[in-house]
Structure formats: C-alpha cells, structure tokens
N, C-alpha and C positions, 0 to 999 in steps of 0.2 A: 726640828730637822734642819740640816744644814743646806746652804745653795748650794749648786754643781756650778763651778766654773765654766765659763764658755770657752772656743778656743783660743782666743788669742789671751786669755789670762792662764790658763792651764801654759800654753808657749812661753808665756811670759815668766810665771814661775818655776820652769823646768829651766830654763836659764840659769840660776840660782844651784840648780841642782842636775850641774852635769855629767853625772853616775849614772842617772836613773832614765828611762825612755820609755814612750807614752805607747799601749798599745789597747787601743781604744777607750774603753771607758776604770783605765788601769795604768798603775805606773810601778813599770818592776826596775829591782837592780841586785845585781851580781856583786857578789863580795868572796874575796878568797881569800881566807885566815891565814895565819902563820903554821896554827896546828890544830888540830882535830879542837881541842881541848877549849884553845883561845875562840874556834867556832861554837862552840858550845856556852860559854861566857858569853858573848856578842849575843846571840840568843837569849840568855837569861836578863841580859839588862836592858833589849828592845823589849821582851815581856813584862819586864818593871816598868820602863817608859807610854808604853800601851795601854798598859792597866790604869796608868796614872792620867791617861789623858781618855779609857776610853774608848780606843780605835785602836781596833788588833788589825796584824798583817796580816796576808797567808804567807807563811816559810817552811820554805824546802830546804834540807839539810843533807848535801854528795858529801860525806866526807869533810873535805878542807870547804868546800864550794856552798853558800847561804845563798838563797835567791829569797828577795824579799816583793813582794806583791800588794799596791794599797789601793783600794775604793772605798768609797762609801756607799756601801750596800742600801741602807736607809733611803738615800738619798738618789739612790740608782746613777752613780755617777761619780768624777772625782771632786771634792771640797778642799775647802782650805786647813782640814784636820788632815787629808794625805799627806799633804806639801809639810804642814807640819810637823808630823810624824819620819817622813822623810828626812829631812833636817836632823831629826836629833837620832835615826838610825846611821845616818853618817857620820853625826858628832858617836856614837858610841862605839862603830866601827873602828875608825881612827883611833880612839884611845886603844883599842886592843892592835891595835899594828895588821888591820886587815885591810885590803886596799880592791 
C-alpha cells in the first residue's frame, strides 16, 4: 500500500500541477475538449495510462466538459500514484488540444 502525503507535500506537488485543486482527501481537474469526439479520445488514453499504472480516476463526461477525480482509495488518502497520474492526464490532454 502506498503513503498519503502529508500537507505540505500534497501543497508542494500541486504546484507542479496548476489544473488541478485539492478538495480534501482528492484532487480534481476540468478539462474542455475541442470536440465531443477529441473528449472521448482523452478518455480512452487516460484509461490506457491507468491501467498501465494501476490507479484509475473517477471521470465525468458533459459533453465537451471531462472532470477528472484522483485518490487513493487503498490508502485512504492522496499518494504519489495521484500526482502521478495527474501528470500524465495533462500530458495526454494537451496532446489532444484540450486545455
């Protein structure tokens, strides 16, 4: 099982990743596609990125509008697999032109 960050490391690597904001033992972020379609994409290669590491989101899907949600459930809390994960949900955002 993995450690929970405390707060000033959680603060620390939310820096790093200024999309995304801490609400409580969770870190969500909003992404707006270009098209339905490109949000649909962005989806399928954060579920490849997931699978590959392990540590799924929860995602919500408006439309153009993805909200992405990360804890670690196991661990009751957030780890350095969110912040992770996080990271390479933005890296795979961006290549799809979703901002």
């Amino acid at each position: 099982m993995a450690d929970t960050l405390d707060d000033a490391a959680v603060a620390e690597r939310l820096r790093d990743l200024p999309a995304w904001d801490r609400d409580g033992d969770l870190i969500r972020r909003r992404v707006e596609a270009p098209t339905f379609l490109a949000g649909i994409d962005v989806v399928a290669d954060v579920a490849r990125a997931a699978e590959d590491a392990d540590h799924h989101p929860d995602i919500d899907i408006r439309w153009r509008t993805l909200t992405f949600a990360l804890t670690t459930h196991s661990a009751g809390g957030l780890t350095v697999k969110d912040f992770d994960l996080a990271a390479a949900i933005d890296r795979i955002a961006a290549r799809h032109g979703a901002r």
